[in-house]
Residue, then its C-alpha position, 0 to 999 in steps of 0.5 A: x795368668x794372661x795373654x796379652x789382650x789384642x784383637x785376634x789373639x784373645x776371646x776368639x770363640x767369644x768374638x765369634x758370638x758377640x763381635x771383635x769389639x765387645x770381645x776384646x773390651x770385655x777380656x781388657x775390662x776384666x782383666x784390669x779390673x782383676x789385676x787392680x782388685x787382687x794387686x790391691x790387697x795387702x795379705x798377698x803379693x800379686x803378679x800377672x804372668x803373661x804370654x807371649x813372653x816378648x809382650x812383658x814390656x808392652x803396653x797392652x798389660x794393665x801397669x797397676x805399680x805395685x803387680x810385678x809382669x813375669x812370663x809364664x814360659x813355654x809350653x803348654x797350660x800345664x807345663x806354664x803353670x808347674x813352671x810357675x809353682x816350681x819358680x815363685x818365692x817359698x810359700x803357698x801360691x794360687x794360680x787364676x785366670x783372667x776372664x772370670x768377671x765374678x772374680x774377688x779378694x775374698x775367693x782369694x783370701x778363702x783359698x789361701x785359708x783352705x790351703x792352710x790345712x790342705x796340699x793343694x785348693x781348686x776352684x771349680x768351673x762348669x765346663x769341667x775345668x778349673x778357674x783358680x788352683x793353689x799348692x801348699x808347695x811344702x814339705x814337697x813339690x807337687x806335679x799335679x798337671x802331667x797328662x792333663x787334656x785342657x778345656x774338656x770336661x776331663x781336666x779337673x778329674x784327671x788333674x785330682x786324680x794326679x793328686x791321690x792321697x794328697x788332701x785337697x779342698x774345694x773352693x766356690x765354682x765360678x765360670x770364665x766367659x768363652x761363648x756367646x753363652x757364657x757371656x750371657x749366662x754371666x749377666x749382669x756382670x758381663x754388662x758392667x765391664x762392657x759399655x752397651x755401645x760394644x754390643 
């Protein structure tokens, strides 16, 4: 999931500490970088769900040939995500962000594993909310995301306690990049996706 990476519309709280600039350069590196790693991998079929849905043709997205652009539709994180397990072909699906830097195909390859034997899989962030989460989607649908509050500390509590008496497993944790903090605490992996020159 995506927004369409312009100056102003993304990494706002980010910009806030680093600068517009390296904002948005680090949001574009990483996002291209993410599209191209997953899209790139055999095992499963890639798409980069984008919002708004009138920037699906533009040409801010990055246009790997083998990634499909769908939009994610309305409303809010929760109700854009259920839409997107309710409406992708049969089979397990796994929903990422689009500002993790220490993103792989390998966190990918591990979900879908855990999903074999598990209803849904949720990778952990710091913040308290959740930088991957999958659903088997089978033999039942799942709304795991009714009356979650998103960015709080609360988010991946309240979504798992949606998901009572179903099996859930638990992926690595990894961290998006929101603050100036975040950008820092990420490291050497923010500097590679961002030219010195930006900072």
């Amino acid at each position: 999931m995506a927004k369409c990476p312009a100056a102003g519309r993304v990494k706002q709280r980010l910009a806030r500490g680093i600068g517009d600039v390296a904002a948005i350069r680090f949001y574009r590196s990483t996002l291209a970088r993410t599209v191209l790693s997953l899209g790139a991998d055999l095992r499963w079929r890639t798409y980069l769900t984008v919002t708004p849905d009138t920037s699906v043709d533009a040409p801010c997205w990055p246009a790997p040939g083998n990634v499909a652009r769908i939009p994610q539709g309305a409303g809010d994180l929760g109700a854009r995500m259920q839409s997107l397990f309710d409406g992708l072909p049969p089979g397990p699906v796994i929903i990422v962000g689009s500002d993790i830097p220490a993103i792989r195909s390998s966190h990918i390859a591990h979900a879908f594993k855990l999903l074999a034997s598990s209803d849904a899989v949720f990778g952990p962030a710091p913040d308290g909310g959740y930088w991957l989460v999958g659903l088997k989607r089978s033999p039942r649908r799942l709304a795991p995301f009714e009356g979650v509050a998103w960015s709080t500390e609360n988010t991946l509590a309240t979504t798992l306690e949606n998901l009572r008496g179903r099996t859930i497993a638990v992926a690595p944790a990894l961290s998006d990049v929101d603050t100036k903090e975040d950008y820092r605490r990420e490291g050497k992996l923010a500097e590679c996706l961002v030219p010195r020159t930006t900072r």
